[in-house]
C-alpha positions in Angstrom: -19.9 12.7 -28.3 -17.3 14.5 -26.3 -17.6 15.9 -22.7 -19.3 19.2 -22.3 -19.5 21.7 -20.0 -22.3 21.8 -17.0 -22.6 25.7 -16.9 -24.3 26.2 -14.1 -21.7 23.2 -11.8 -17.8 24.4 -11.9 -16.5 21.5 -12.1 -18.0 19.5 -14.0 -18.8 18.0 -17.7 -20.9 15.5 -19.1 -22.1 14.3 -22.0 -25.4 16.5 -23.7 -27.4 14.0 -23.6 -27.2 12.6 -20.4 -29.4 11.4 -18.3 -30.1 9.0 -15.2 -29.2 5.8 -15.5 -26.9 6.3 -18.6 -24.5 3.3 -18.6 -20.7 4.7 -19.3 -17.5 5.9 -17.5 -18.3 8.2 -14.6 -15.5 9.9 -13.5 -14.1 11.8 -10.2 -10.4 13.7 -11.3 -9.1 15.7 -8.4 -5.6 17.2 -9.0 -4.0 19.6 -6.0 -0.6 21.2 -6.1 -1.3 24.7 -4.4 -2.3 24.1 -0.6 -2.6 28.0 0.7 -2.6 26.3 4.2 0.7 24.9 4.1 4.2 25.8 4.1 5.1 27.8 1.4 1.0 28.5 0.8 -0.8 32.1 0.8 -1.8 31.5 4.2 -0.1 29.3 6.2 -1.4 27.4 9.3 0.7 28.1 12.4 1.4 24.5 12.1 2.1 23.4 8.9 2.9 19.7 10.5 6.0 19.4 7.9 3.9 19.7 5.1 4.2 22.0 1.7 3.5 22.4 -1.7 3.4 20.7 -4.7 4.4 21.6 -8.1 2.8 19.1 -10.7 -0.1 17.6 -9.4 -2.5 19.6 -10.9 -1.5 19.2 -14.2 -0.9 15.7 -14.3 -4.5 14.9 -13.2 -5.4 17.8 -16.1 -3.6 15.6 -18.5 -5.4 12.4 -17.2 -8.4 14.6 -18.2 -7.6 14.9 -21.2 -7.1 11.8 -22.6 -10.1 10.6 -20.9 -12.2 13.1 -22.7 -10.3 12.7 -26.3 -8.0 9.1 -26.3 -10.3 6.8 -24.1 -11.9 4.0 -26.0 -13.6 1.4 -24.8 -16.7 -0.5 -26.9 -19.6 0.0 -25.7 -18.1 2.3 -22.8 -18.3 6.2 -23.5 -17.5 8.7 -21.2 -20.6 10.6 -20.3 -19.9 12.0 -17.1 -17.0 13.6 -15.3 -16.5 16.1 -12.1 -13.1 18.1 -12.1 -11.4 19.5 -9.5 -8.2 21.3 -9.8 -5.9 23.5 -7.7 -2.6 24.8 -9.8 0.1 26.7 -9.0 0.6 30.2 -10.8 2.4 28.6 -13.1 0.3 26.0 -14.0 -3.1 28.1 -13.9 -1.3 30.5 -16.4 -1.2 27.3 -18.6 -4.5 26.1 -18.1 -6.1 29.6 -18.9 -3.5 29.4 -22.6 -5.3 26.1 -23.3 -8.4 27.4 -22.3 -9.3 25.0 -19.2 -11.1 27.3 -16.9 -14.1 25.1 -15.9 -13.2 23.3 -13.0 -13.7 23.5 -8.9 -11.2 24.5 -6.0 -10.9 20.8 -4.2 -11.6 22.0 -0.8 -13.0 19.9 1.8 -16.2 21.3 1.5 -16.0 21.2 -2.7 -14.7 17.2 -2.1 -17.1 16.6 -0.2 -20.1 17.4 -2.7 -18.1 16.1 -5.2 -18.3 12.7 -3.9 -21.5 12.5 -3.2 -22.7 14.1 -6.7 -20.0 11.5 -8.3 -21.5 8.7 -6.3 -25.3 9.5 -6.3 -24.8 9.8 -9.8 -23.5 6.5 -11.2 -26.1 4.0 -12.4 -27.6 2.1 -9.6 -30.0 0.0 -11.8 -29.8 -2.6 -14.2 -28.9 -3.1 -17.0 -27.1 0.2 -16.7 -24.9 -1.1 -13.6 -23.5 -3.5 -16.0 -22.2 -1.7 -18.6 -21.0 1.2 -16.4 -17.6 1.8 -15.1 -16.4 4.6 -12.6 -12.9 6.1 -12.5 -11.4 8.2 -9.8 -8.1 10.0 -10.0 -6.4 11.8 -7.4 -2.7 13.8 -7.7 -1.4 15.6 -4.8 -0.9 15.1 -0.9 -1.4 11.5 0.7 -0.4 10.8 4.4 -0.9 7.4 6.0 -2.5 7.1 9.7 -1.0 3.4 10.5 -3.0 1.1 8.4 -5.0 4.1 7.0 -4.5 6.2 4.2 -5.9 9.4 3.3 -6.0 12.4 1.0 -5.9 15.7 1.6 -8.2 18.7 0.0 -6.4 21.9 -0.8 -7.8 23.6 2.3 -6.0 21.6 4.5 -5.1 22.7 8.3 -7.2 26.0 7.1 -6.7 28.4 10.3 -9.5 29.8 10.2 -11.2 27.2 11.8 -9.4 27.4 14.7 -8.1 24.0 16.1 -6.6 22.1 13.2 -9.7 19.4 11.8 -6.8 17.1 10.6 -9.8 14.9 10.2 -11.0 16.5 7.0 -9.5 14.9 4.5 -10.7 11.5 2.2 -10.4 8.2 3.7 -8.7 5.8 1.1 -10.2 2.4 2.5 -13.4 4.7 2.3 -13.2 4.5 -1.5 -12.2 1.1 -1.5 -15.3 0.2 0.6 -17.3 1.6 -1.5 -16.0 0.6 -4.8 -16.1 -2.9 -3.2 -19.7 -2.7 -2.7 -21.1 -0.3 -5.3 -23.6 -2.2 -8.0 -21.5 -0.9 -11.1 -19.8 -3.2 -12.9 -16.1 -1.7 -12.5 -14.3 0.2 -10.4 -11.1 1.8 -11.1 -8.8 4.2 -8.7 -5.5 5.9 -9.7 -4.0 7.7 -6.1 -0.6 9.6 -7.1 0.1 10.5 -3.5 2.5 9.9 -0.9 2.0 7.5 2.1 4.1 8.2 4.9 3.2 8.4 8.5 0.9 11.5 10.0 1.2 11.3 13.9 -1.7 13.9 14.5 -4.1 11.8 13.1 -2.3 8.5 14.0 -2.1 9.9 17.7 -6.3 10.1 17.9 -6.5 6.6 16.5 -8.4 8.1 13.6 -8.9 8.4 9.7 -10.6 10.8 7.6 -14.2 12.1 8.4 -16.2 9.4 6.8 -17.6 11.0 2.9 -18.2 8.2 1.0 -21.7 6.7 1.1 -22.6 3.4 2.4 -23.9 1.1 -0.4 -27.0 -1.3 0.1 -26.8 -5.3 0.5 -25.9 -6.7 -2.8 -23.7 -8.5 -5.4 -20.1 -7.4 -5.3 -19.0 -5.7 -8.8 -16.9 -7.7 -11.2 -13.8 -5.6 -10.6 -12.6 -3.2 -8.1 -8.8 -2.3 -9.1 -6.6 0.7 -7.6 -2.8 1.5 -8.8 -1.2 3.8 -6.0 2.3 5.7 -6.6 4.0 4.2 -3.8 3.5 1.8 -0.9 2.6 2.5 3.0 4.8 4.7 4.7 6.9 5.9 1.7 6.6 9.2 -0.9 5.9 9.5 -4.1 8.0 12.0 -6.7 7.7 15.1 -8.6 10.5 17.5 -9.5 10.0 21.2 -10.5 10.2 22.0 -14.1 8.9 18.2 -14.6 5.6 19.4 -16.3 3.9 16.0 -14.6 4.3 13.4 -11.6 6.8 10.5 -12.2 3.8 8.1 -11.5 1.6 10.2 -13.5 3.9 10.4 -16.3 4.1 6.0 -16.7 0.2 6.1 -16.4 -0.1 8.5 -19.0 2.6 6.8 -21.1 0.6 3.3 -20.7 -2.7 4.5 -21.1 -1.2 6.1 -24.5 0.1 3.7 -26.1 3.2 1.8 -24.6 2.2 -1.1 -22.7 -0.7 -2.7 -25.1 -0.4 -5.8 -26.6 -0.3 -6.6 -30.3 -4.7 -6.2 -30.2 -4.0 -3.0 -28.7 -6.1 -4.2 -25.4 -4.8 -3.2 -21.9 -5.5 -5.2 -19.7 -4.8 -4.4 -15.7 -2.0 -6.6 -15.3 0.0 -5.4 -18.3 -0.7 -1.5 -17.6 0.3 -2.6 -13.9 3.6 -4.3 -15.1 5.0 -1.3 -17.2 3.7 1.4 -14.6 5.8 -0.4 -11.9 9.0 -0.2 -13.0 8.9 2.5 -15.6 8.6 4.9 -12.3 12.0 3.7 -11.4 13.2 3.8 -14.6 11.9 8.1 -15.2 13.6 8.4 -11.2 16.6 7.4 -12.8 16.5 9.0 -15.8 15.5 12.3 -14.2 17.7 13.0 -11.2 20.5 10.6 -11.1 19.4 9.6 -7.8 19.2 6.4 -5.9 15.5 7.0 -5.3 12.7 4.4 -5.3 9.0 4.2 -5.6 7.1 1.1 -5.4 3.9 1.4 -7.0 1.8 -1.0 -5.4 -1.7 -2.6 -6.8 -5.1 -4.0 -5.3 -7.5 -6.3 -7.2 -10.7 -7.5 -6.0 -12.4 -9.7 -8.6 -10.9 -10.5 -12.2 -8.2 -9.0 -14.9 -10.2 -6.2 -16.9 -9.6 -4.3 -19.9 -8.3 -1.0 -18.7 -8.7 0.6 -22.6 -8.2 0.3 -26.3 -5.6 1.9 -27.9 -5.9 3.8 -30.7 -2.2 3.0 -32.8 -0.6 6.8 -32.7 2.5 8.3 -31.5 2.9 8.0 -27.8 1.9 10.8 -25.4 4.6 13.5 -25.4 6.2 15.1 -22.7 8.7 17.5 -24.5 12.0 17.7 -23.8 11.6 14.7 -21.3 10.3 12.4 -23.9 12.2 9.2 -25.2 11.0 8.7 -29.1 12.8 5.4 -28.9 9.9 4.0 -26.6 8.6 0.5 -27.7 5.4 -0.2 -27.2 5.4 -2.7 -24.6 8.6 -1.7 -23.5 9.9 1.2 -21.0 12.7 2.4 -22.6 15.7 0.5 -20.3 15.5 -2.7 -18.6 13.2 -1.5 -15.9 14.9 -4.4 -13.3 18.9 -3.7 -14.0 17.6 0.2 -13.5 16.3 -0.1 -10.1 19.1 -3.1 -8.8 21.5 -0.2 -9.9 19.4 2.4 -7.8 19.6 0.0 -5.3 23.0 -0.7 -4.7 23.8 2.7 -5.5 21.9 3.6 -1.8 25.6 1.6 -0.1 28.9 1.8 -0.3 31.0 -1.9 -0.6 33.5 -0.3 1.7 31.0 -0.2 4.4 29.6 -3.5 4.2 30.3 -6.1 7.3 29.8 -9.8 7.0 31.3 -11.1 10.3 28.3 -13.2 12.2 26.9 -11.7 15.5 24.5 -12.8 18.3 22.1 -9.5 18.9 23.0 -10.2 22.6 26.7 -10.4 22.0 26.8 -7.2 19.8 24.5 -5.6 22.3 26.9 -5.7 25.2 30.0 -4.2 22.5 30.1 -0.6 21.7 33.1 -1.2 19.2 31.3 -4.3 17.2 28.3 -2.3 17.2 30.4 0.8 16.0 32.4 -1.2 12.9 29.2 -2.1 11.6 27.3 0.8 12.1 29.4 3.3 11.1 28.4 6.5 13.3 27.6 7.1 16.6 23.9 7.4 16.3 24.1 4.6 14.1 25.3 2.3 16.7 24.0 3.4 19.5 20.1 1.8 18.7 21.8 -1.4 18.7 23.6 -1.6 22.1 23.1 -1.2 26.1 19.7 -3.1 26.3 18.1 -0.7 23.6 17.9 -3.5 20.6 16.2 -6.7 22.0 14.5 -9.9 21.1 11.0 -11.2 23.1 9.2 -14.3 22.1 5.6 -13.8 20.9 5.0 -17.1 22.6 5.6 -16.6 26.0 7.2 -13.1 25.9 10.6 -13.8 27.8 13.8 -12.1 25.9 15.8 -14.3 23.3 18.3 -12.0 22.1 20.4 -15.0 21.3 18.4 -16.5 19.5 19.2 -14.1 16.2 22.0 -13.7 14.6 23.1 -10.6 12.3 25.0 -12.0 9.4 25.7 -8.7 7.5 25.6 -5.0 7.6 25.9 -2.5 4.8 25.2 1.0 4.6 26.3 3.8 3.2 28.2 6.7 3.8 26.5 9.1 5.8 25.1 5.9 8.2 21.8 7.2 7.2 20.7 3.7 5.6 21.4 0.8 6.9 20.6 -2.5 5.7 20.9 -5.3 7.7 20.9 -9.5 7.1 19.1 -11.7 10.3 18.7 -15.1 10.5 15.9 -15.8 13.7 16.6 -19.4 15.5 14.0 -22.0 15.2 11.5 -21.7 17.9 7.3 -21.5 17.5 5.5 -18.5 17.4 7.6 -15.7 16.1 9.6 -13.1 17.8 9.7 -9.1 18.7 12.6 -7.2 17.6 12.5 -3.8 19.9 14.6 -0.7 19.7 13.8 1.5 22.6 15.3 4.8 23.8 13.4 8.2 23.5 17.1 9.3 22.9 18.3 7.1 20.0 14.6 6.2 18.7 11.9 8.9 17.3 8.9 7.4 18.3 10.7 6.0 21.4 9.6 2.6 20.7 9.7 0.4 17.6 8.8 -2.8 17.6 8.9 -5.4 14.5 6.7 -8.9 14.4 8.7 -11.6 13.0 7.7 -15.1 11.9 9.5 -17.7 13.0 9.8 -21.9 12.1 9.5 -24.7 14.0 12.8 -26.2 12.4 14.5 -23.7 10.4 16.2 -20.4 10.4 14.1 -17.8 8.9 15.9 -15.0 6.8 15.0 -11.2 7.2 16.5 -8.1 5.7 16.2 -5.2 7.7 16.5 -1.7 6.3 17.2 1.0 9.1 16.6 5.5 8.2 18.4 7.0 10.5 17.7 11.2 10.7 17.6 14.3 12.1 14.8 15.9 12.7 15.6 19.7 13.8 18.7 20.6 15.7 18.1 17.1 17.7 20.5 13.8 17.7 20.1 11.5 15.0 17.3 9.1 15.6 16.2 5.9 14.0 13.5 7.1 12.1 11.7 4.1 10.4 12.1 0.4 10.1 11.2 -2.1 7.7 11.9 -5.8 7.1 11.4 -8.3 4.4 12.1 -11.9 3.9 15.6 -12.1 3.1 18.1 -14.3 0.9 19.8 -17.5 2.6 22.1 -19.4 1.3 21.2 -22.0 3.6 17.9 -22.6 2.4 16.8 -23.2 -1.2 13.3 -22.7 -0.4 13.8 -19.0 0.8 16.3 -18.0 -1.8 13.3 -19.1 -4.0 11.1 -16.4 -2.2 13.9 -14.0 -2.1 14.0 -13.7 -6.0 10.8 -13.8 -6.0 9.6 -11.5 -3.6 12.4 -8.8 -5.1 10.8 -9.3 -8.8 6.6 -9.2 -7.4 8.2 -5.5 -5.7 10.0 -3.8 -8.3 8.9 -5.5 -11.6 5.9 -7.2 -11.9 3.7 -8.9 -9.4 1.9 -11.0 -12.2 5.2 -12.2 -13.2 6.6 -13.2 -10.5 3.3 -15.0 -9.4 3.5 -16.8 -12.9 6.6 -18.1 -12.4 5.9 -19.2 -8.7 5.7 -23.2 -8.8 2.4 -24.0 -6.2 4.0 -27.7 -6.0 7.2 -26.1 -4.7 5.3 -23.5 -2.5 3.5 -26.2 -0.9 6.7 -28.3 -0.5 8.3 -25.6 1.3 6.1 -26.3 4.4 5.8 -30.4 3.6 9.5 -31.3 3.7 12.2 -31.9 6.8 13.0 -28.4 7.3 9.4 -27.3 7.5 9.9 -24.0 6.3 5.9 -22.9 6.9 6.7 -19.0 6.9 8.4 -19.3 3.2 5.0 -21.2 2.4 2.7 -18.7 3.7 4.9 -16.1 1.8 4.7 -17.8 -1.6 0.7 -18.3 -1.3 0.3 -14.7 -0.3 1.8 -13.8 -3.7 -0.2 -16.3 -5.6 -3.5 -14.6 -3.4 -2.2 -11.1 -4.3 -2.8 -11.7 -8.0 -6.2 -14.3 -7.5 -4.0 -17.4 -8.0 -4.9 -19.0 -4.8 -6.5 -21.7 -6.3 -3.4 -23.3 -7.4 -2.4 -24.6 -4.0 -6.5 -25.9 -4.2 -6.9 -26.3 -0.5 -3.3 -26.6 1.1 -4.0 -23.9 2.6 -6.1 -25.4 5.4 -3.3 -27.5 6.0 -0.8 -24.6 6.8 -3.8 -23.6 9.1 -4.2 -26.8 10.6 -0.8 -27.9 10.8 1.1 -24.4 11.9 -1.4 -23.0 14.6 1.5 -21.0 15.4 1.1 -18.9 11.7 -1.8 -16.7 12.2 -1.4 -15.8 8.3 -2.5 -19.7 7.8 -6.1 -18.6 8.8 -6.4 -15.7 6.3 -5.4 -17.6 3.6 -7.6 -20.3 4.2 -10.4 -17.5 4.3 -9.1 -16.0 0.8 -8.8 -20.0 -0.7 -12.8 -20.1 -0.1 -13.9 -16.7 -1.0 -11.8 -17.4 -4.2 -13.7 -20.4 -4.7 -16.9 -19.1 -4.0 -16.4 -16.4 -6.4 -15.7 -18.7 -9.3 -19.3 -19.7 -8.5 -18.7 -22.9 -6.2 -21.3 -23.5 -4.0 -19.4 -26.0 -1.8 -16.0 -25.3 -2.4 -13.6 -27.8 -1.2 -16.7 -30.4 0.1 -17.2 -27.5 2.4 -20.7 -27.4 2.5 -21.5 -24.1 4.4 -18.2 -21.9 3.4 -19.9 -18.6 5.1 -19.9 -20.8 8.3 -16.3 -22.1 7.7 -15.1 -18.2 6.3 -16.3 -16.5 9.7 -14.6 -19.4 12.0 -11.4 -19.2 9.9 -11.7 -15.5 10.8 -12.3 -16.3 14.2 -9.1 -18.7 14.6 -7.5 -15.6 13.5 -8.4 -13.7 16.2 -7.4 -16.6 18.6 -3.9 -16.7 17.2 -3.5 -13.3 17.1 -2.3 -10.3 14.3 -0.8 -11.9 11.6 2.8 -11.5 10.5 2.6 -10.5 6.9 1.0 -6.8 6.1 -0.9 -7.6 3.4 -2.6 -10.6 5.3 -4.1 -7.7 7.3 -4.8 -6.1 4.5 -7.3 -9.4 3.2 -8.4 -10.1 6.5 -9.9 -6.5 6.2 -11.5 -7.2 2.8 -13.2 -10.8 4.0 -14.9 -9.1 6.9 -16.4 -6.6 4.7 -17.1 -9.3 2.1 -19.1 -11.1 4.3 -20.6 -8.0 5.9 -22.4 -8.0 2.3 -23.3 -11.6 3.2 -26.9 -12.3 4.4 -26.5 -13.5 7.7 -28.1 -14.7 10.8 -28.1 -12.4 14.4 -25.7 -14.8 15.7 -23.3 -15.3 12.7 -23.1 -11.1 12.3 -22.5 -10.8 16.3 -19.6 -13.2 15.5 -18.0 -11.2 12.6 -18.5 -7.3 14.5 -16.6 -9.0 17.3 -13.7 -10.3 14.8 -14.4 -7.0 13.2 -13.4 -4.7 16.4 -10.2 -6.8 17.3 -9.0 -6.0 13.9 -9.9 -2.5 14.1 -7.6 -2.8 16.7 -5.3 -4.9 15.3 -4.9 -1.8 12.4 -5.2 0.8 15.2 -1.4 0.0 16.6 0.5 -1.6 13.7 2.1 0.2 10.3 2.8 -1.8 7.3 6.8 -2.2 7.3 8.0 -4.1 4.5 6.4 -7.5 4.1 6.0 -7.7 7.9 4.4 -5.1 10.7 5.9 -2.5 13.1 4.1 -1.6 15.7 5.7 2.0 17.4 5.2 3.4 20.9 4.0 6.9 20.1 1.7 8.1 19.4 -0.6 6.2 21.5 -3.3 5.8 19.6 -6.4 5.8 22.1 -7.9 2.4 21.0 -5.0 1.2 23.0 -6.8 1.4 26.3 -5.4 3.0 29.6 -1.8 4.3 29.9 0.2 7.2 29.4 3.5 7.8 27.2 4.5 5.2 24.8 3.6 1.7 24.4 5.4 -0.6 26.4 7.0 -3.7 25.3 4.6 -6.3 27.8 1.4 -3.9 26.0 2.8 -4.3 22.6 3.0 -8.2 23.2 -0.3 -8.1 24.6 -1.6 -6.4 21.6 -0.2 -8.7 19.0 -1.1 -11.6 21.0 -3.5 -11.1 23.9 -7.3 -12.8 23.1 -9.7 -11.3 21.5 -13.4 -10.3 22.3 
């Protein structure tokens, strides 16, 4: 039977005959385009902190409620409970009221708040109920990221009247996780259709959200616990007025409709994953003409699982916007040549440079600096001691020990991309820019990875704004593994890594070849960082057993590669997961998992972002693990250095930034921004 109305709850809807312990779909959908508190709102905070309104959130998550109450199908999987929580704009209340959707709550902090814990005291928490339950949690409308930390924000945001700003009340995303990581029901699913970029308030108190979400008892992990966001750390996620939903929401809707089953109309994560991806690009495209990008990015824990069963029908409409040519199964252009175009659409040829540079030689010349750069404030980052080079190992400056191969950008000098290649040496390098002048955050700072033998390629891309009436500054930094035509084994990773961000993850972990991964580290060149690279995308999509256990070797072998130690971790808990009980010949993994953790901490952060991100999911893993005083006194103290490990660094690209201000107060002593000898300290210094 179909959902009904709860009379006496605004908000939310179940099935009639509900009761405790019902197995099903439990669902949270929270959609929030008016915020009165923000610029542009009824009531605007004296300090709106940049921040505005929306203009489609609240119907796309309306839309997502729909077809959960009349398309999803699932056997032996009904929907029988769901809490709704919507704030529209005029516009889109006017709409609402036509269709006649009335019943729903305000999502205020206060309304979120007892949404949550209704949503979550409500799912089954018994067997055989926890088995054949599943709980789903949208969310459309403001996301901000506090370094590692991402949040969402209620519609009562930076509400005035409670005098100082709470820029604490919002909804901790690694919150949900947690608890969808350690919640008896079967499967967890989470769609977040918000932006991620950085929120210095709450980066500059060290903090999160206030925590909501309830703390789960010991127990068996669930079989799946998936999330799909709109757009990876520190970037934004579209919508365009007159666009009646998001440009995420519209490829979720799209897939979850029809376009991206297979020929037994099952869709499975991985597939609705691989034509949400790209078929964002592809609407960005389509709808503004822009060189925009999104990259929707995906997080796993356990196996593939059937997202729902399609229904063969015409494929979800959006009016004038909607291509009747669409294929199932396929977006309706080639999803890749779309966003390469988009890409190179961002620079102009005329602009690009590829004579070869040492950092310390351009550093010291305002006219190379200046014919590669383009503008002033463009150039002016890179020379007079403001751009330099430390070693991680010993932090002494090796600014010769880079060497900039190519610049491109494109007219404006806004964006700037530019090619390294990083010397041989141990340990990995810091790549500064520093100048409250020329810099926003007045220090940025960028771990590299290094080899012991080769030159390691890395693609920096440079935003360069104003921000009021100020100079130009160098706004934000990321860096990826780049292309080399020096190296066959990173040109592997380069194509690679460019397919696993824009097209498909799964793909491009398919057609990763583990004996080539593993000879990327073996051979003369000893090219460990490309290895570590190409098993994190085989971990990202639970194909680390295919290297088996090669990944103690990079461990053991590259002490140097903190990232080793992690994915020696993840090899195990994959393995014990499958249901090994001594995986490898180990014969106590949880011994071997908490001192592979441990080594970690030794060594120091790792290089790769998402190796902090699993590091982060082990601890909790084996905080569900039964374990002795002594082991759990040994994972808390791995468990603080992390927390300050994610305290100072922001994903950037594959790699980490770590930038001077805000200071975030897990930092220790000092004043003003981080300096460069505290940053290396951080990155590297010991742990507990």
């Amino acid at each position: 039977m179909a959902l009904e109305i709860v009379a006496d709850r605004p908000g939310l809807w179940r099935e009639p005959g509900w009761n405790r312990d019902m197995p099903g779909v439990y669902a949270l959908v929270i959609g929030v385009s008016a915020y009165p508190h923000l610029e542009g709102g009824s009531s605007p905070a004296p300090d709106t902190c940049g921040l505005g309104q929306l203009v489609s959130s609240a119907s796309t998550a309306a839309r997502l409620f729909d077809w959960l109450r009349s398309s999803f199908r699932r056997q032996n999987l009904p929907v029988v409970w769901c809490y709704l929580l919507l704030s529209p704009t005029t516009e889109e209340r006017a709409r609402f009221d036509a269709d006649g959707l009335t019943h729903y709550a305000e999502p205020t902090y206060a309304n979120l708040n007892t949404a949550i814990k209704t949503w979550t005291g409500n799912v089954p928490a018994n067997p055989p109920a926890t088995s054949n339950s599943r709980t789903l949690f949208f969310f459309s409308g403001h996301g901000v990221q506090a370094y590692h930390k991402g949040v969402l924000l209620p519609s009562d945001y930076l509400d005035p009247s409670l005098g100082n700003p709470d820029f604490q009340n919002c909804i901790g995303v690694e919150d949900l996780r947690e608890w969808m990581e350690e919640s008896p029901v079967a499967e967890h699913f989470a769609l977040l259709d918000a932006c991620r970029n950085e929120f210095s308030p709450l980066a500059s108190r060290g903090a999160s959200a206030h925590g909501v979400f309830p703390k789960n008892p010991p127990g068996a992990p669930p079989l799946v616990a998936a999330s799909l966001a709109s757009t990876s750390p520190r970037s934004v996620a579209y919508q365009m007025p007159g666009h009646p939903v998001t440009f995420f929401g519209q490829a979720v809707l799209e897939a979850l409709g029809g376009s991206a089953a297979g020929a037994d109309a099952r869709l499975e994560f991985s597939r609705f994953v691989d034509y949400v991806r790209p078929r964002v690009n592809v609407l960005l495209k389509e709808a503004t003409g822009q060189p925009l990008e999104q990259a929707v990015r995906q997080r796993l824990e356990g196996d593939d699982f059937v997202v729902t069963e399609i229904a063969r029908k015409p494929v979800f409409g959006f009016g004038a916007s909607a291509d009747a040519s669409l294929v199932p199964g396929m977006p309706a252009a080639d999803p890749a040549a779309v966003v390469q175009d988009a890409l190179r659409a961002r620079f102009d040829d005329a602009f690009e440079v590829r004579d070869q540079i040492r950092l310390q030689d351009l550093a010291s010349s305002f006219p190379e600096a200046h014919r590669r750069f383009g503008h002033e404030y463009a150039s002016l980052p890179w020379v007079g001691g403001r751009a330099e080079l430390y070693s991680l190992e010993d932090g002494q400056p090796c600014s010769a020990a880079v060497t900039i191969h190519r610049v491109k950008r494109n007219d404006a000098s806004s964006i700037v991309q530019v090619d390294l290649a990083l010397d041989p040496r141990r340990g990995g390098v810091l790549l500064v820019f520093q100048d409250a002048g020329h810099v926003q955050r007045e220090r940025l700072a960028l771990a590299l990875p290094t080899d012991q033998y080769e030159r390691v390629p890395v693609r920096l891309t440079l935003s360069i704004e104003r921000v009021g009436d100020g100079w130009p500054k160098l706004q934000k930094l990321e860096a990826r593994l780049g292309p080399s035509d020096w190296n066959p084994h990173y040109q592997y990773l380069w194509s690679l890594a460019r397919e696993a961000d824009l097209g498909s993850l799964r793909k491009a972990a398919e057609r990763a070849e583990p004996e080539r991964l593993k000879a990327a580290a073996q051979d003369k060149q000893a090219a460990e960082t490309a290895a570590a690279a190409g098993m994190l995308l085989l971990a990202g999509v639970g194909r680390i057993a295919d290297v088996h256990d090669w990944t103690r070797n990079l461990m053991r072998w590259f002490p140097w590669v903190p990232d080793g130690a992690v994915l020696w971790a993840e090899s195990l808990r994959s393995a014990l997961a499958r249901g090994e009980s001594e995986p490898y010949g180990i014969t106590d993994p949880v011994e071997e998992l908490l001192a592979a953790l441990e080594e970690l901490a030794r060594r120091g952060v790792p290089f790769f972002a998402e190796t902090l991100d699993f590091a982060e999911s082990i601890v909790r893993h084996l905080r569900r693990t039964p374990l002795s005083d002594e082991r759990r006194q040994r994972l808390e103290a791995v468990a603080r250095w992390l927390g300050r490990a994610l305290a100072v660094t922001v994903p950037a690209g594959h790699f980490i930034a770590v930038p001077g201000l805000p200071r975030p107060e897990t930092a220790g002593a000092g004043s003003g921004a981080l300096t460069v000898p505290e940053i290396l300290a951080l990155l590297r210094g010991p742990a507990d």
